[in-house]
C-alpha positions as CSV (number, residue, x, y, z in Angstrom):
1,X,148.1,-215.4,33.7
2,X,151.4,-214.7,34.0
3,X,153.5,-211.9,32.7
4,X,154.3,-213.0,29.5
5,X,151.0,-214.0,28.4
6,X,149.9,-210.2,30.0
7,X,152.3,-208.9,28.0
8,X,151.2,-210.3,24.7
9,X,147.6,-209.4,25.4
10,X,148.6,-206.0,26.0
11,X,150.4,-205.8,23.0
12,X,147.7,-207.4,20.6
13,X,145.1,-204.9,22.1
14,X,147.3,-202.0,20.8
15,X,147.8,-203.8,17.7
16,X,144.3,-203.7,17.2
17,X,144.2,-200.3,18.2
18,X,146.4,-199.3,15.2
19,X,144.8,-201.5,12.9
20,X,141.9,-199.8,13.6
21,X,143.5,-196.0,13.7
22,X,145.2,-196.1,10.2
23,X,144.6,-197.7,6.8
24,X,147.5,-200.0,6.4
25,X,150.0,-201.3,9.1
26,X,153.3,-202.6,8.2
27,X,154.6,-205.7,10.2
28,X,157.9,-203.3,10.2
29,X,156.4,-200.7,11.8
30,X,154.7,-202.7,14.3
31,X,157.6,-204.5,15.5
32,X,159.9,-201.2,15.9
33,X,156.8,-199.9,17.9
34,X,156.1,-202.9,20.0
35,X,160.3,-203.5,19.9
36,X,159.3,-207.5,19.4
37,X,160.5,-209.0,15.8
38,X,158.5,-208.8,12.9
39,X,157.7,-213.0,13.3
40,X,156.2,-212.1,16.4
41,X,153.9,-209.7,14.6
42,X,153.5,-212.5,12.6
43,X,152.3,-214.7,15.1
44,X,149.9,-211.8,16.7
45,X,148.4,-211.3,13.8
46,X,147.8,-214.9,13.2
47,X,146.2,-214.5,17.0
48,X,143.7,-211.8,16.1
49,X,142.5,-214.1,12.8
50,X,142.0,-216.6,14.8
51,X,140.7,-215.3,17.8
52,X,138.0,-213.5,14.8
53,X,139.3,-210.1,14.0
54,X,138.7,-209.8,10.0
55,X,142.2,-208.9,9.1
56,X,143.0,-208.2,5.6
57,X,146.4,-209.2,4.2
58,X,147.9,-206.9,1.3
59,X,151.0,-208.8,0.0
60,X,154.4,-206.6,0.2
61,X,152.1,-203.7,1.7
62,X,151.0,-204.3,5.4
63,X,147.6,-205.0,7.0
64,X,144.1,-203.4,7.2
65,X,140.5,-203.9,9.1
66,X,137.9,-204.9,7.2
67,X,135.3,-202.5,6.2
68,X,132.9,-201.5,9.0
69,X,134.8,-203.6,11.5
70,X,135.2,-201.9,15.1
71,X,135.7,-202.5,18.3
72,X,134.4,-201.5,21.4
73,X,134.8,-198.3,23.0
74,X,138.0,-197.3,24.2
75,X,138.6,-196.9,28.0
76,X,140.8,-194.1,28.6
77,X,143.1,-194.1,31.7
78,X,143.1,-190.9,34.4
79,X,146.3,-189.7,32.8
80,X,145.2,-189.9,29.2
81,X,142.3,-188.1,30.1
82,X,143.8,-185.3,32.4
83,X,146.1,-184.8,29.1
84,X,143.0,-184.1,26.6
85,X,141.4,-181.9,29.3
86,X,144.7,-180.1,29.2
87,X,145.1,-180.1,25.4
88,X,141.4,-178.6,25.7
89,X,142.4,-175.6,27.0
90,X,145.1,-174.9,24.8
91,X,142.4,-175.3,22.0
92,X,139.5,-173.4,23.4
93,X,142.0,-170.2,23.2
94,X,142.4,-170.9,19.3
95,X,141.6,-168.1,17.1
96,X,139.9,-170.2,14.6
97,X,135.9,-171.0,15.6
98,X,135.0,-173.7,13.5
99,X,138.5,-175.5,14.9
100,X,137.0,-175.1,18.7
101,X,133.7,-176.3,17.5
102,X,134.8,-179.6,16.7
103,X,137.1,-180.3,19.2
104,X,134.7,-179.5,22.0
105,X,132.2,-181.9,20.3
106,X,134.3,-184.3,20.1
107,X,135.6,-183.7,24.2
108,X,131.9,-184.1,25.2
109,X,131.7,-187.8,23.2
110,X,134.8,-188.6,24.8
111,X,133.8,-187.7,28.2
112,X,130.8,-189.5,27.3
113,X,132.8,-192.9,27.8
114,X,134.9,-192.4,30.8
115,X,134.1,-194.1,34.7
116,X,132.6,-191.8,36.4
117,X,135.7,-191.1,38.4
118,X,137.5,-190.4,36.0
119,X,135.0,-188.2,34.7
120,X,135.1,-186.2,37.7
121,X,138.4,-185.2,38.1
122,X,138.8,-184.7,34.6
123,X,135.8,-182.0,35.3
124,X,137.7,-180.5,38.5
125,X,141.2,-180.6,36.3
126,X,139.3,-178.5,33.2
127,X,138.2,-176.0,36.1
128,X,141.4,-175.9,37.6
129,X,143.7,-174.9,34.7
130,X,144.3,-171.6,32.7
131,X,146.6,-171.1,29.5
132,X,147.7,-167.6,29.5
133,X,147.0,-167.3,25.8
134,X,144.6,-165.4,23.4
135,X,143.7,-163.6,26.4
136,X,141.3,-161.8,24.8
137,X,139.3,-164.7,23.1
138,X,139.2,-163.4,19.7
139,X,138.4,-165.8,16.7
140,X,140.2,-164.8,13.4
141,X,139.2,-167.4,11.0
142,X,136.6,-170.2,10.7
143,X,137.3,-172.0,7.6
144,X,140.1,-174.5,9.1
145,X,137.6,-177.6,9.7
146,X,136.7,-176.9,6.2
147,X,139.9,-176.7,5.0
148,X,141.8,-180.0,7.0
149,X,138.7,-182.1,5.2
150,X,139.7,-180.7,1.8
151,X,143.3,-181.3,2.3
152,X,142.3,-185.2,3.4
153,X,140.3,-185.5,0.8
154,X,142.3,-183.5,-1.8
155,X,139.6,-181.5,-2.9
156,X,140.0,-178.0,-5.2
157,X,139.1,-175.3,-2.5
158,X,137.7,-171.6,-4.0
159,X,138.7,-169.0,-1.6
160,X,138.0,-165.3,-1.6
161,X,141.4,-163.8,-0.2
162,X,142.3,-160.0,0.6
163,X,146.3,-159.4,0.9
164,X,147.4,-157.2,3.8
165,X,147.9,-154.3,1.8
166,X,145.1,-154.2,-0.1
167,X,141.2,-154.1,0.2
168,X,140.2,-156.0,-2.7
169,X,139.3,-159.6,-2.4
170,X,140.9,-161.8,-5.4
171,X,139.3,-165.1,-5.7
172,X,142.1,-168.1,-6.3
173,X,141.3,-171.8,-6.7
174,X,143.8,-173.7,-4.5
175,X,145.2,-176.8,-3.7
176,X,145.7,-177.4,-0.2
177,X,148.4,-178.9,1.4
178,X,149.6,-178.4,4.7
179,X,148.4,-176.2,7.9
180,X,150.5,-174.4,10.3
181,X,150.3,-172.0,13.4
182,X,152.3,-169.0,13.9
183,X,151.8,-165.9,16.6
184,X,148.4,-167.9,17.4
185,X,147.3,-167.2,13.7
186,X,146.4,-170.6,11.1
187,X,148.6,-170.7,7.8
188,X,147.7,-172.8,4.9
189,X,150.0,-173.7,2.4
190,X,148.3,-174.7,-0.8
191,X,149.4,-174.9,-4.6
192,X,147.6,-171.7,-5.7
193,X,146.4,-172.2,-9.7
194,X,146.0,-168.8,-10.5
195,X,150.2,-168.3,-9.3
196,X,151.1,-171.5,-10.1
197,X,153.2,-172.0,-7.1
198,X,153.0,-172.8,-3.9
199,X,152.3,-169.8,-1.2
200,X,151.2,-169.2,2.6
201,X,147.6,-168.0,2.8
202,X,146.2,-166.7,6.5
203,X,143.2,-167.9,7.6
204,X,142.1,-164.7,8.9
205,X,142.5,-163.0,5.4
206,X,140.2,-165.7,3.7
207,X,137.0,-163.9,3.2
208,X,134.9,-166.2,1.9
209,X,135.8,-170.3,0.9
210,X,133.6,-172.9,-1.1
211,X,135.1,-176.7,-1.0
212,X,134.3,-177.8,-5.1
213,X,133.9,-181.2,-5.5
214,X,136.7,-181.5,-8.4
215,X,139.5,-183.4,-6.8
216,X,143.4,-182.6,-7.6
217,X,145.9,-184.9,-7.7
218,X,148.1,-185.5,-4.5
219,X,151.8,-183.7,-4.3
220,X,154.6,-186.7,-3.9
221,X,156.0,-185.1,-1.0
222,X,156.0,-184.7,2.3
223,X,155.7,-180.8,4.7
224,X,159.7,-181.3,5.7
225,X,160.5,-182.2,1.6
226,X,158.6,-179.0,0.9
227,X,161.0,-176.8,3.5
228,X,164.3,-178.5,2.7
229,X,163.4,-177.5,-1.5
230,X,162.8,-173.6,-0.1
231,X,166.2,-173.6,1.9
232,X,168.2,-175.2,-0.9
């Protein structure tokens, strides 16, 4: 095999791998990505139909999987996993519990599926490294895995929320939109009904939160749209 047909296996594998990461892929954004010409996406893509992949062509929108379609695990290289051992640490000294939870579940399935050398000194690396940060260990909040599936999903979320100076707890029914981190503490920004405006809500002043199952209707815009209204 020589290095151009290497190089075109490579690149059709992390095709796939996009394919399979997000719910519609542009042959624009995959040819700035792979910096190859949107006919040779073309042609890939051709490849992977023919070669069996059940690719699903939306005309003038991009490219999808077909439902249920995956591939096989992914092998992850000594670097990539050295980098999510680090990324653990940083993670373990979150103040939010539920956050910590899932992350560490999902390290152990990860670990799970790397060669056992790799395995190893990913286990000597998590040993070796210390992130001088939330010293002290203490967990805030543990509503933020609840609260990135309602934003995902755009669900109504009914929160119990006590203001800094204050020691009544008003209940609100929000829309979430965004989450952010400041001086190690969660923010979520969220259309709040009972304002009717958007505000910051700290994830360590939410008392009590129930996810309803009414959905609201998404906000045509994006986080940075959001900021650049404020400052104008």
């Amino acid at each position: 095999m020589n290095d151009n047909e290497t190089s075109r296996l490579s690149r059709l594998t992390a095709i796939l791998l996009q394919l399979q990461s997000k719910r519609l892929v542009t042959a624009t954004a995959l040819a700035a990505k792979f910096d190859v010409s949107i006919r040779t996406i073309y042609r890939d893509i051709r490849a992977l139909e023919q070669s069996g992949v059940p690719i699903i062509t939306e005309e003038g929108k991009g490219y999808s999987l077909m439902e249920g379609y995956r591939i096989p695990p992914v092998t992850f290289s000594e670097r990539e996993a050295n980098a999510l051992i680090t990324a653990e640490q940083f993670v373990l000294k979150n103040k939010d519990a539920s956050f910590i939870q899932d992350y560490t579940d999902a390290i152990t399935k990860i670990k799970s599926v790397l060669r056992d050398s790799t395995k190893d000194g990913a286990n000597l690396l998590s040993d070796r490294i210390a992130i001088d940060q939330n010293s002290s260990y203490d967990r805030t909040s543990n509503y933020l895995s609840s609260l990135q599936l309602a934003l995902t999903n755009f669900n109504l979320v009914k929160i119990g929320y006590q203001k800094a100076d204050s020691i009544e707890i008003s209940e609100r029914i929000i829309e979430p939109f965004a989450l952010l981190t400041a001086n190690e503490n969660w923010l979520l920004l969220a259309n709040c009904r009972m304002r009717q405006e958007f505000r910051f809500f700290r994830l360590d002043r939410i008392k009590n939160l129930q996810i309803q199952s009414e959905q609201f209707e998404p906000h045509n815009m994006t986080l940075k749209e959001y900021f650049d209204k404020q400052q104008n």
